[in-house]
KOLNU-89983 format. One record per atom (N, C-alpha, C, O): residue number from 0; residue in three letters; chain; atom name; y, z, x. Coordinates in steps of 0.1 Angstrom, whole numbers, plus 5000, padded with zeros to 4 digits. Atoms other than C-alpha are relative to their C-alpha. Example, Ala and Ser with C-alpha at 12.3 -4.5 7.8 and 13.67 -1.06 7.14 Angstrom:
// KOLNU-89983
+-----+-----+---+----+-------+------+------+
!   k !   r ! c !  a ! north !   up ! east !
+-----+-----+---+----+-------+------+------+
!   0 ! ala ! A !  N !  4988 ! 5000 ! 5009 !
!   0 ! ala ! A ! CA !  4955 ! 5078 ! 5123 !
!   0 ! ala ! A !  C !  5012 ! 5000 ! 5009 !
!   0 ! ala ! A !  O !  5012 ! 5007 ! 5019 !
!   1 ! ser ! A !  N !  4989 ! 5000 ! 4991 !
!   1 ! ser ! A ! CA !  4989 ! 5071 ! 5137 !
!   1 ! ser ! A !  C !  5011 ! 5008 ! 4992 !
!   1 ! ser ! A !  O !  5022 ! 5009 ! 4997 !
+-----+-----+---+----+-------+------+------+
***
This chain:
// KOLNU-89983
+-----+-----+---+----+-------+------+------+
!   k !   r ! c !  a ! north !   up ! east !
+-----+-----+---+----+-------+------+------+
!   0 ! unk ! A !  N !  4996 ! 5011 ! 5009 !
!   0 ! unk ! A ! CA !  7992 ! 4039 ! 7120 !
!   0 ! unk ! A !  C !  5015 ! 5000 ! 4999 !
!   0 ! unk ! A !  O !  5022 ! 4990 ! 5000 !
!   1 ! unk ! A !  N !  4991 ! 5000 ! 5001 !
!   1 ! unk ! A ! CA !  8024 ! 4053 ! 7114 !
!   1 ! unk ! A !  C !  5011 ! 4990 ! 5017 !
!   1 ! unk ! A !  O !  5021 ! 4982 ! 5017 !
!   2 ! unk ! A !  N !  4991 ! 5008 ! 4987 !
!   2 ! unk ! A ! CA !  8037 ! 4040 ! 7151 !
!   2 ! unk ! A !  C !  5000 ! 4985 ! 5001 !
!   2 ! unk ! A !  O !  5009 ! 4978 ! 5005 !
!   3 ! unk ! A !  N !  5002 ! 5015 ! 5001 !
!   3 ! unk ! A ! CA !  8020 ! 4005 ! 7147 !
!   3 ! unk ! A !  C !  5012 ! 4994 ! 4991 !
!   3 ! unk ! A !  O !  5019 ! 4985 ! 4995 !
!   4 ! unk ! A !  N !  4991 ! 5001 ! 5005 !
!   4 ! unk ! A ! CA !  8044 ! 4006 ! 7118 !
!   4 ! unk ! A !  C !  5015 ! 4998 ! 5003 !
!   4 ! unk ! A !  O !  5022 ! 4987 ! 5002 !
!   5 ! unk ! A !  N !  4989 ! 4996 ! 4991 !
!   5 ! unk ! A ! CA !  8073 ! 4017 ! 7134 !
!   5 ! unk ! A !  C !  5004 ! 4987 ! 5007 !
!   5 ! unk ! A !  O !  5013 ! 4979 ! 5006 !
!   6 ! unk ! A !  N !  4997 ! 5017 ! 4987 !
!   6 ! unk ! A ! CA !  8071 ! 3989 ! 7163 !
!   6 ! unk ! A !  C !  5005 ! 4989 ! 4990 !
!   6 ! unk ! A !  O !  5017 ! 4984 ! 4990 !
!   7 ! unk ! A !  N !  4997 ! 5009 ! 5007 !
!   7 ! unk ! A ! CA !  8064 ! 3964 ! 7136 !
!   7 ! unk ! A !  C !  5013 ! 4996 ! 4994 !
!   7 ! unk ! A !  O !  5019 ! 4985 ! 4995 !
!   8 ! unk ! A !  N !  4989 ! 5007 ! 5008 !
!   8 ! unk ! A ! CA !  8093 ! 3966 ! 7116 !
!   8 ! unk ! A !  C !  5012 ! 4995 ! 5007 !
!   8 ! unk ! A !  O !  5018 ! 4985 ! 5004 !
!   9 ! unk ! A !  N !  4996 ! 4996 ! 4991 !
!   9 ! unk ! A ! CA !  8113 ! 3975 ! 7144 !
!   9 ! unk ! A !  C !  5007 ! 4987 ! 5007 !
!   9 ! unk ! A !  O !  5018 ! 4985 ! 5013 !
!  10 ! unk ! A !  N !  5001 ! 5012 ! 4986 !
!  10 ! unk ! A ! CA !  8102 ! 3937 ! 7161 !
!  10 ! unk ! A !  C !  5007 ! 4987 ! 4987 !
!  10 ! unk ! A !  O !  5011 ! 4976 ! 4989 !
!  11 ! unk ! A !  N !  4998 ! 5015 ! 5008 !
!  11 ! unk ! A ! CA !  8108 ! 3917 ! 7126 !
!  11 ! unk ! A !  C !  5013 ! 4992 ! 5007 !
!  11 ! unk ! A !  O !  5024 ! 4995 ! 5012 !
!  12 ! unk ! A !  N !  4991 ! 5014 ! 4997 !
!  12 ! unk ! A ! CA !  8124 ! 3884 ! 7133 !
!  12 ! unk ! A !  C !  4997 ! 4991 ! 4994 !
!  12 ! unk ! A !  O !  4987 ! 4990 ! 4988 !
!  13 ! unk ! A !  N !  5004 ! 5015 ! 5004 !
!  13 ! unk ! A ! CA !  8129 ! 3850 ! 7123 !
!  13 ! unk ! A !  C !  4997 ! 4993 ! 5005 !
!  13 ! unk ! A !  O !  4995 ! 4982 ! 5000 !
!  14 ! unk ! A !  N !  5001 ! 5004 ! 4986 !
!  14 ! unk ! A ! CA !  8123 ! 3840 ! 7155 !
!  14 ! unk ! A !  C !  4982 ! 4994 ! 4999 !
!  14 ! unk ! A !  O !  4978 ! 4983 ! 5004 !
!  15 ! unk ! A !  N !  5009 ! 5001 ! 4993 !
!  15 ! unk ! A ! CA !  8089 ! 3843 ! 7152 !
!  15 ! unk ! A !  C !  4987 ! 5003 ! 4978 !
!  15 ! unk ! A !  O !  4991 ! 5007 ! 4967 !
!  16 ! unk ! A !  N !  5007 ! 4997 ! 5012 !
!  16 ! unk ! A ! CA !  8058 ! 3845 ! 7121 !
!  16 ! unk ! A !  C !  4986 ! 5005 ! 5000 !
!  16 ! unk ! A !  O !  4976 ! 4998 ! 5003 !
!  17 ! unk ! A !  N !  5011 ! 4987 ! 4998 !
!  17 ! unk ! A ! CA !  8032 ! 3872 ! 7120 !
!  17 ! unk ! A !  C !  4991 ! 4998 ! 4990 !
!  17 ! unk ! A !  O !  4994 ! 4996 ! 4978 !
!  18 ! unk ! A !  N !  5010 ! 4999 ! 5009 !
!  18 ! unk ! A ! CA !  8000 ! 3872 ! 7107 !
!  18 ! unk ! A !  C !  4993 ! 5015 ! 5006 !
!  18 ! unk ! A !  O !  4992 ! 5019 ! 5017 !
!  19 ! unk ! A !  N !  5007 ! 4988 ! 5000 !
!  19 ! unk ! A ! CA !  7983 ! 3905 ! 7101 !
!  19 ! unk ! A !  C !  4984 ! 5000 ! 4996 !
!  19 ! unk ! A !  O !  4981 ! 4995 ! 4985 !
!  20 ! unk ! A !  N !  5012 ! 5002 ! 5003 !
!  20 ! unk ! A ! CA !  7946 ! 3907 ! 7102 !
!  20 ! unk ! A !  C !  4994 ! 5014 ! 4994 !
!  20 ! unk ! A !  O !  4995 ! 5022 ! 5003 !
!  21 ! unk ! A !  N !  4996 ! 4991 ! 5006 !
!  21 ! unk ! A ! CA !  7937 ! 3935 ! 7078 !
!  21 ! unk ! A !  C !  4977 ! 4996 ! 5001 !
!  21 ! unk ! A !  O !  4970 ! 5005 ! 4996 !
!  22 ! unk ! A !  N !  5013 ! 5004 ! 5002 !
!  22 ! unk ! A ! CA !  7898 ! 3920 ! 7081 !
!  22 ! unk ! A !  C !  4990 ! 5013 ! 5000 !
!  22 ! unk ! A !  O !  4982 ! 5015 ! 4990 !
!  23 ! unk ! A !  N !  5004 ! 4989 ! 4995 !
!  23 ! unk ! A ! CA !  7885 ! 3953 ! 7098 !
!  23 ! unk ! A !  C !  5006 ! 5012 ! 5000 !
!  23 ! unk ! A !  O !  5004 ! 5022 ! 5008 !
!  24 ! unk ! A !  N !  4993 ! 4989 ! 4999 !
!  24 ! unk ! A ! CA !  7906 ! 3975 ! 7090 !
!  24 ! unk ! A !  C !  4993 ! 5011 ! 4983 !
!  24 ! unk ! A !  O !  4985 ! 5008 ! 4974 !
!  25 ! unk ! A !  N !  5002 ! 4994 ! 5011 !
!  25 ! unk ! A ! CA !  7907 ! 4007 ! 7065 !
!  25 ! unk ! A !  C !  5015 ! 5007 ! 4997 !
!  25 ! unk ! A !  O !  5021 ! 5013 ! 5006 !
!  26 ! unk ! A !  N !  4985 ! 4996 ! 5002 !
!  26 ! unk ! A ! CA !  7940 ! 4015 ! 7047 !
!  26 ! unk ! A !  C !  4998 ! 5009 ! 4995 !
!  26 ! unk ! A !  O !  4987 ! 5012 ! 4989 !
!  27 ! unk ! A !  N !  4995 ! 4987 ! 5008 !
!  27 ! unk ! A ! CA !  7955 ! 4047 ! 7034 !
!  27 ! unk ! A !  C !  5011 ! 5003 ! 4992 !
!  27 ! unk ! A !  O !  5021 ! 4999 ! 4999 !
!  28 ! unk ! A !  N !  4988 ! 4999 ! 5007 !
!  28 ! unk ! A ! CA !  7980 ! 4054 ! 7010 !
!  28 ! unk ! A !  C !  5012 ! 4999 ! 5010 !
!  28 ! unk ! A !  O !  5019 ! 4989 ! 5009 !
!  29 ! unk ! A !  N !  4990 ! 5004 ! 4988 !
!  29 ! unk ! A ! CA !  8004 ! 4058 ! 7039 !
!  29 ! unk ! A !  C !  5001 ! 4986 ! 5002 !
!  29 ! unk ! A !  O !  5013 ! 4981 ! 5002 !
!  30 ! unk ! A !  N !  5001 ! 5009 ! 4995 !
!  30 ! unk ! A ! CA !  7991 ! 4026 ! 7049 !
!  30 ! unk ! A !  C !  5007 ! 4989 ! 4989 !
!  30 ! unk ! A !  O !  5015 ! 4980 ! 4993 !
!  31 ! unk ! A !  N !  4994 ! 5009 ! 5012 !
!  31 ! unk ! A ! CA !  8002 ! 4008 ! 7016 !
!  31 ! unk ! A !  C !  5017 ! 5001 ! 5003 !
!  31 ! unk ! A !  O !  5027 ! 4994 ! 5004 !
!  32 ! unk ! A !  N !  4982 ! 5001 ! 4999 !
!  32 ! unk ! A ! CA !  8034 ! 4025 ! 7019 !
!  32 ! unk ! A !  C !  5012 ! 5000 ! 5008 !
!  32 ! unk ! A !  O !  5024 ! 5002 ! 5006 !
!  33 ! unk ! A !  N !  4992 ! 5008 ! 4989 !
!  33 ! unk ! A ! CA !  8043 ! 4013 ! 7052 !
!  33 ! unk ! A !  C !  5004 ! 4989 ! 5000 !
!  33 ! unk ! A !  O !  5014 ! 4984 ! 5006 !
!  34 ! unk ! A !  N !  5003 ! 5018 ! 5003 !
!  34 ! unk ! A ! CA !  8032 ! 3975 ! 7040 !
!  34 ! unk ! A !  C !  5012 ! 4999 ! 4989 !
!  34 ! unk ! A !  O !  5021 ! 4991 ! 4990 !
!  35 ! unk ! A !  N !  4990 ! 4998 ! 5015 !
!  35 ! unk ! A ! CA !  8054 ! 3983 ! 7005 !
!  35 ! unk ! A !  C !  5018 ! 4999 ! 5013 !
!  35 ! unk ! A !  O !  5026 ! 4990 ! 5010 !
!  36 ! unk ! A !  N !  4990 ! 4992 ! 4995 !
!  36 ! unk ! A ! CA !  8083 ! 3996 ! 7032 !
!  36 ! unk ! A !  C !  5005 ! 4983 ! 5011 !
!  36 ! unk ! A !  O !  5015 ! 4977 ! 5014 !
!  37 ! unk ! A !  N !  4997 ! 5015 ! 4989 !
!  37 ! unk ! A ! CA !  8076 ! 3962 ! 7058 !
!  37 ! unk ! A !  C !  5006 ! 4994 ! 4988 !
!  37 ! unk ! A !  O !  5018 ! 4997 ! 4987 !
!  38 ! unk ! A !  N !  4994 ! 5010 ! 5011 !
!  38 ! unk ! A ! CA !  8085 ! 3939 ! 7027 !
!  38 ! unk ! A !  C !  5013 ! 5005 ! 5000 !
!  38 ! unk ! A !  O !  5022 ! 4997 ! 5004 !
!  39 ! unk ! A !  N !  4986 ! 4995 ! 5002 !
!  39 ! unk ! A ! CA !  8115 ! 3960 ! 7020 !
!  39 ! unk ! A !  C !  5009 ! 4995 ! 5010 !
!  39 ! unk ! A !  O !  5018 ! 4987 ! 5010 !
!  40 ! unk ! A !  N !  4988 ! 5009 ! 4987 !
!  40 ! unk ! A ! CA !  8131 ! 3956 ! 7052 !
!  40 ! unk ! A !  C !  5003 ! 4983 ! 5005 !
!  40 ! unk ! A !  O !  5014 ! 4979 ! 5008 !
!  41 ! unk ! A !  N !  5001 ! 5015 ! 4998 !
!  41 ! unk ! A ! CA !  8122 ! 3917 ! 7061 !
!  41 ! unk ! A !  C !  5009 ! 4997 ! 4988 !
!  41 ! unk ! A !  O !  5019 ! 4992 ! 4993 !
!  42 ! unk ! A !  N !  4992 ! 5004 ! 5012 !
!  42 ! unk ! A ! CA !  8140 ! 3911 ! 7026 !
!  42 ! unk ! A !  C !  5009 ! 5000 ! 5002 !
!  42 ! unk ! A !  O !  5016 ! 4989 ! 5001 !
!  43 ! unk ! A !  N !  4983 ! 4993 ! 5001 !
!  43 ! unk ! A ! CA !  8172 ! 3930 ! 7032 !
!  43 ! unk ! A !  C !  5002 ! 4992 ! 5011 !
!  43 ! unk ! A !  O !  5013 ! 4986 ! 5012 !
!  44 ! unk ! A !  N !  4990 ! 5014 ! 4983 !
!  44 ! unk ! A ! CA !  8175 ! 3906 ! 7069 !
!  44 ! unk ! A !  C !  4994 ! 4989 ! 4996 !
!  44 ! unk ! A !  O !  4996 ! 4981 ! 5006 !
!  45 ! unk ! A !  N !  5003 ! 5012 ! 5006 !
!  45 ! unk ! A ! CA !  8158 ! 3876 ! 7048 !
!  45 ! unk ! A !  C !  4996 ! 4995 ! 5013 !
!  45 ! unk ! A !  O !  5003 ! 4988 ! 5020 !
!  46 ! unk ! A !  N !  5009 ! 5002 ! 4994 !
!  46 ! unk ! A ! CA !  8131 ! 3876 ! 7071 !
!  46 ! unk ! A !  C !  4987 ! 4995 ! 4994 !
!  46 ! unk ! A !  O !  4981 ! 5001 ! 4985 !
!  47 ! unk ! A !  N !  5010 ! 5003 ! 5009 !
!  47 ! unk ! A ! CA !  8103 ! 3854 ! 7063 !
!  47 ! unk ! A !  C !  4986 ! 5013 ! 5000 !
!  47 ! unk ! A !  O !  4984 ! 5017 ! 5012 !
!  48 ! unk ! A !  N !  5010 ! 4991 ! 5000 !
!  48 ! unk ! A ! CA !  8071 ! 3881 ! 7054 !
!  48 ! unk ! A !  C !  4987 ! 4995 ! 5006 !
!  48 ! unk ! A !  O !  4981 ! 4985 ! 5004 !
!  49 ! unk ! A !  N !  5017 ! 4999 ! 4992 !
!  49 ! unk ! A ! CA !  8038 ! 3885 ! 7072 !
!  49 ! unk ! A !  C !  4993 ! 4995 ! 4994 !
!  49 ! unk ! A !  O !  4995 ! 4995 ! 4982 !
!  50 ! unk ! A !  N !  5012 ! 5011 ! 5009 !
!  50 ! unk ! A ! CA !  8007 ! 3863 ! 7061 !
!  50 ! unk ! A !  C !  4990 ! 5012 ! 5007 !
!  50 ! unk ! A !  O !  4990 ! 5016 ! 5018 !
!  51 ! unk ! A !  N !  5015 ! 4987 ! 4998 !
!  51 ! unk ! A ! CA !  7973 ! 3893 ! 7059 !
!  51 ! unk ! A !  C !  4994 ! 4987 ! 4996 !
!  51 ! unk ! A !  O !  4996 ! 4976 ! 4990 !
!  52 ! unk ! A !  N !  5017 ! 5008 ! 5002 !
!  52 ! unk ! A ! CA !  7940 ! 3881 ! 7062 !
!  52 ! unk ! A !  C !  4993 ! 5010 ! 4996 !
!  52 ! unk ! A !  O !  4995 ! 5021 ! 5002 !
!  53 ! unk ! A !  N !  5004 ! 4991 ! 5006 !
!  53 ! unk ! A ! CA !  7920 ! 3900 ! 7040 !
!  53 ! unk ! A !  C !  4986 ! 4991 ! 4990 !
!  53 ! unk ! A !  O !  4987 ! 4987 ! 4979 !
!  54 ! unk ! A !  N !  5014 ! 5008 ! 5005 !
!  54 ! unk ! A ! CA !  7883 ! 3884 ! 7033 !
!  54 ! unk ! A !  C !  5000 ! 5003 ! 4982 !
!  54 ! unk ! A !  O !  5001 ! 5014 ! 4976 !
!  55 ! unk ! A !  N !  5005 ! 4999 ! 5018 !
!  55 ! unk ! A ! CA !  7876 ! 3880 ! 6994 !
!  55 ! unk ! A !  C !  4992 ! 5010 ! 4999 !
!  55 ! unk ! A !  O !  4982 ! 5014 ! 5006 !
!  56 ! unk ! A !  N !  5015 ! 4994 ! 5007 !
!  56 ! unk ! A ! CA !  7858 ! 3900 ! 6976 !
!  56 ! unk ! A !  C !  5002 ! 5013 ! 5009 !
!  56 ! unk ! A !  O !  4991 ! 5019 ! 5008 !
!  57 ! unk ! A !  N !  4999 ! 4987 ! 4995 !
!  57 ! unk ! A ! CA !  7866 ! 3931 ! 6995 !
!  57 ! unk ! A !  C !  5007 ! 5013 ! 4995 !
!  57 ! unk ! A !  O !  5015 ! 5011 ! 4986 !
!  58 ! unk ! A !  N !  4994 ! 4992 ! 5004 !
!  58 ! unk ! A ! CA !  7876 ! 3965 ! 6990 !
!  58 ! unk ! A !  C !  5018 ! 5004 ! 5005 !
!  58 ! unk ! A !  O !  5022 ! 5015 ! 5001 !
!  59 ! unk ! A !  N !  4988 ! 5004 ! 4991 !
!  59 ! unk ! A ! CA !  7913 ! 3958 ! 7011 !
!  59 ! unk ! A !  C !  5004 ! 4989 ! 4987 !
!  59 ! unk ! A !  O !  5014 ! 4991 ! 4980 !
!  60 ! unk ! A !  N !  4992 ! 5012 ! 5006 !
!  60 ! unk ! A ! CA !  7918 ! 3925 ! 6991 !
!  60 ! unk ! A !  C !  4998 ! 5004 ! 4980 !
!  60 ! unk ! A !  O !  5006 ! 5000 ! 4972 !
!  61 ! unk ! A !  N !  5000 ! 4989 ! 5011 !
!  61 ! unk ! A ! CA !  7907 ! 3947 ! 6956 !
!  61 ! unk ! A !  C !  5011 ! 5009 ! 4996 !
!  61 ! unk ! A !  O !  5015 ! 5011 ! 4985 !
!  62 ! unk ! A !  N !  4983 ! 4988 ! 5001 !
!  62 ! unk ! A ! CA !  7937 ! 3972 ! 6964 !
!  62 ! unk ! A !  C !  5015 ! 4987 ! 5003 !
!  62 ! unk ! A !  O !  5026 ! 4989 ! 4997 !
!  63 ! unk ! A !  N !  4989 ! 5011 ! 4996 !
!  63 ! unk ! A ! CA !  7961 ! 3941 ! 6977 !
!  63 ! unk ! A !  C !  5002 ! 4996 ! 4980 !
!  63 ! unk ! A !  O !  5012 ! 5000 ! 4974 !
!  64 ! unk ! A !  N !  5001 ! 5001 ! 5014 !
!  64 ! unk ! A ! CA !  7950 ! 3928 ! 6936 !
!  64 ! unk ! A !  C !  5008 ! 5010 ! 4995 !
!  64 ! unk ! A !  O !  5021 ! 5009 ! 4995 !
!  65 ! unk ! A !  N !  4992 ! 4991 ! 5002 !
!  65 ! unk ! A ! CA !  7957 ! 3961 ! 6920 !
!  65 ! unk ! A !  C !  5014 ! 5006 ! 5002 !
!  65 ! unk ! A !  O !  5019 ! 5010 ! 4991 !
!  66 ! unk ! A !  N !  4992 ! 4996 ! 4999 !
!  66 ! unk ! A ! CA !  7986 ! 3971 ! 6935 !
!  66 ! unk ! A !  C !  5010 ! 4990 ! 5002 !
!  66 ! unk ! A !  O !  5021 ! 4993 ! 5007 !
!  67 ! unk ! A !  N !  4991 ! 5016 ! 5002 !
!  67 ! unk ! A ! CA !  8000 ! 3930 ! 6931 !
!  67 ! unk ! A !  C !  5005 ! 4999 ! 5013 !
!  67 ! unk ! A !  O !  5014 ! 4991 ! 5013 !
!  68 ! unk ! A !  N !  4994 ! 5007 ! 4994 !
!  68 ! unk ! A ! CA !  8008 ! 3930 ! 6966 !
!  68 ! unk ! A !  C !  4996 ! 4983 ! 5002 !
!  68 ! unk ! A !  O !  5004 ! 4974 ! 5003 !
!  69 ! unk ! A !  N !  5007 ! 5013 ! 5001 !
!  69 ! unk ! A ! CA !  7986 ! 3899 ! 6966 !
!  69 ! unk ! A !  C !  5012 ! 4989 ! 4997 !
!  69 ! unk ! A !  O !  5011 ! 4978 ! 5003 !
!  70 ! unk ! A !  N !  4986 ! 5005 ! 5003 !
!  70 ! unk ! A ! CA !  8021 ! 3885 ! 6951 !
!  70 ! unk ! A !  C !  5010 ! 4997 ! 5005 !
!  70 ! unk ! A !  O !  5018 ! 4988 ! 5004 !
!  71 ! unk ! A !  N !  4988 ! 5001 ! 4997 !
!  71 ! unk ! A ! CA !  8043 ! 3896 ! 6969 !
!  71 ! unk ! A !  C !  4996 ! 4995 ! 5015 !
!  71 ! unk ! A !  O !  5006 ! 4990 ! 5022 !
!  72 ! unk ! A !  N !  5001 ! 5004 ! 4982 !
!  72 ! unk ! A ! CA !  8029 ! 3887 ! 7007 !
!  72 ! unk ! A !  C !  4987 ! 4988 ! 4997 !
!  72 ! unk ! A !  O !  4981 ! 4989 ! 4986 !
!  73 ! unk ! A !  N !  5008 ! 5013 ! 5000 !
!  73 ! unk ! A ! CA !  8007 ! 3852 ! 7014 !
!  73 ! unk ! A !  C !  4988 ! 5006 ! 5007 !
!  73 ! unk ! A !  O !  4989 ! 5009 ! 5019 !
!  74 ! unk ! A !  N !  5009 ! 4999 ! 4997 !
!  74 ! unk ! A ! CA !  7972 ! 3863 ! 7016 !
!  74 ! unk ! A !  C !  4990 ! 4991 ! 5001 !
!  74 ! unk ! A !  O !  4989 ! 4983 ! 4992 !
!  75 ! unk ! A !  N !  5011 ! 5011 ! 4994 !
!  75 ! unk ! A ! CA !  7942 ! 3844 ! 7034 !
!  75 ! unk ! A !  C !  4985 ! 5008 ! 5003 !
!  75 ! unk ! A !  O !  4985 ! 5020 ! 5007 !
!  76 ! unk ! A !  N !  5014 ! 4992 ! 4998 !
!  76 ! unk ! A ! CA !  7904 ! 3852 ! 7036 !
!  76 ! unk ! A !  C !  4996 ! 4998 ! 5017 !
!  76 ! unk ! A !  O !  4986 ! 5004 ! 5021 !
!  77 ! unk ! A !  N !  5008 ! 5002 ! 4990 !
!  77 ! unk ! A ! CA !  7899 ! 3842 ! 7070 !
!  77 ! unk ! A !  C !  5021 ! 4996 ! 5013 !
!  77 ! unk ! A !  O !  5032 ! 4993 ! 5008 !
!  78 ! unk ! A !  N !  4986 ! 4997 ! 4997 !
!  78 ! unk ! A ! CA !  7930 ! 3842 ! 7099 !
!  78 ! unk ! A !  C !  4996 ! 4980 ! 5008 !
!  78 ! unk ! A !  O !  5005 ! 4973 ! 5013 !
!  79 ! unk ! A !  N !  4994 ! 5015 ! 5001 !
!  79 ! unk ! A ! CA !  7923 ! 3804 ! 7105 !
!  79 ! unk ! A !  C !  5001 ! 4991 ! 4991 !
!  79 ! unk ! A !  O !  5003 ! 4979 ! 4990 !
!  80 ! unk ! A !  N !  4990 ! 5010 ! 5015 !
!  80 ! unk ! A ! CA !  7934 ! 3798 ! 7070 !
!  80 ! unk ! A !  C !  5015 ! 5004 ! 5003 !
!  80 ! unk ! A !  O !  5025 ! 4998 ! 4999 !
!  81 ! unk ! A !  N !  4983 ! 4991 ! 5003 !
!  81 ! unk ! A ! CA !  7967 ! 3820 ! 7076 !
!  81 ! unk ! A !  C !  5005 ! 4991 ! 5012 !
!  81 ! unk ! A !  O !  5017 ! 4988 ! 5012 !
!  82 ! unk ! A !  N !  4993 ! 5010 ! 4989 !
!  82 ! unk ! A ! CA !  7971 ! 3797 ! 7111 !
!  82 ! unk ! A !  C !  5005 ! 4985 ! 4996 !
!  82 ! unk ! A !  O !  5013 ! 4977 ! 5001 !
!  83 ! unk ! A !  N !  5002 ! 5018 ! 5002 !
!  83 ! unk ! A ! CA !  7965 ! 3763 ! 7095 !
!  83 ! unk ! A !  C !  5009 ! 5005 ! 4985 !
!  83 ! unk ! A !  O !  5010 ! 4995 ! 4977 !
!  84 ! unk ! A !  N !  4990 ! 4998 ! 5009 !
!  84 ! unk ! A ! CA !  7989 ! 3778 ! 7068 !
!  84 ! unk ! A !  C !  5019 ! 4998 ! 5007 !
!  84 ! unk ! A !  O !  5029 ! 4996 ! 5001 !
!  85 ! unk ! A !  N !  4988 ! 5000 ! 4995 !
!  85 ! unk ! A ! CA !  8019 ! 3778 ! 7093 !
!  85 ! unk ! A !  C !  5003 ! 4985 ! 5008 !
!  85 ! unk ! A !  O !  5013 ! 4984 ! 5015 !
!  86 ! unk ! A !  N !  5002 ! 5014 ! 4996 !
!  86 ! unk ! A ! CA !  8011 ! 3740 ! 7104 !
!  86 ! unk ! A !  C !  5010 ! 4994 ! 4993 !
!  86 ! unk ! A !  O !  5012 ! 4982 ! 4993 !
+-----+-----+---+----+-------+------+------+
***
């Protein structure tokens, strides 16, 4: 995880707009505070932030709630909402 990280931030651009598909995934505290750490940097180079797909009602989009990233990044239940979001 940490390396996926790594690359990612690594590639931010304005160039270009990322959607993250978080559907199948399982996060870890780490994993949060890589996501906490992406925001940080896209900010500081006023890069627009990543659109997660993160199905309702899950235990991913539960912690996204709680921990308000849900606020701070454009979340979608399904990744041809987060496509038909960049139309």
């Amino acid at each position: 995880m940490s390396a996926f990280f790594e690359g990612l931030t690594s590639r931010l651009s304005p160039a270009f707009d990322l959607i993250i598909d978080l559907s199948h995934a399982t996060l870890t505290s780490e994993a949060i505070g890589r996501i906490v750490l992406l925001n940080k940097k896209a900010k500081a180079n006023n890069i627009w932030l990543p659109r997660f797909v993160i199905p309702s009602g899950g235990p991913i989009r539960q912690l996204f709630q709680v921990t308000r990233l849900d606020r701070v990044f454009q979340v979608y239940p399904t990744v041809d909402a987060a496509i038909d979001s960049l139309r």
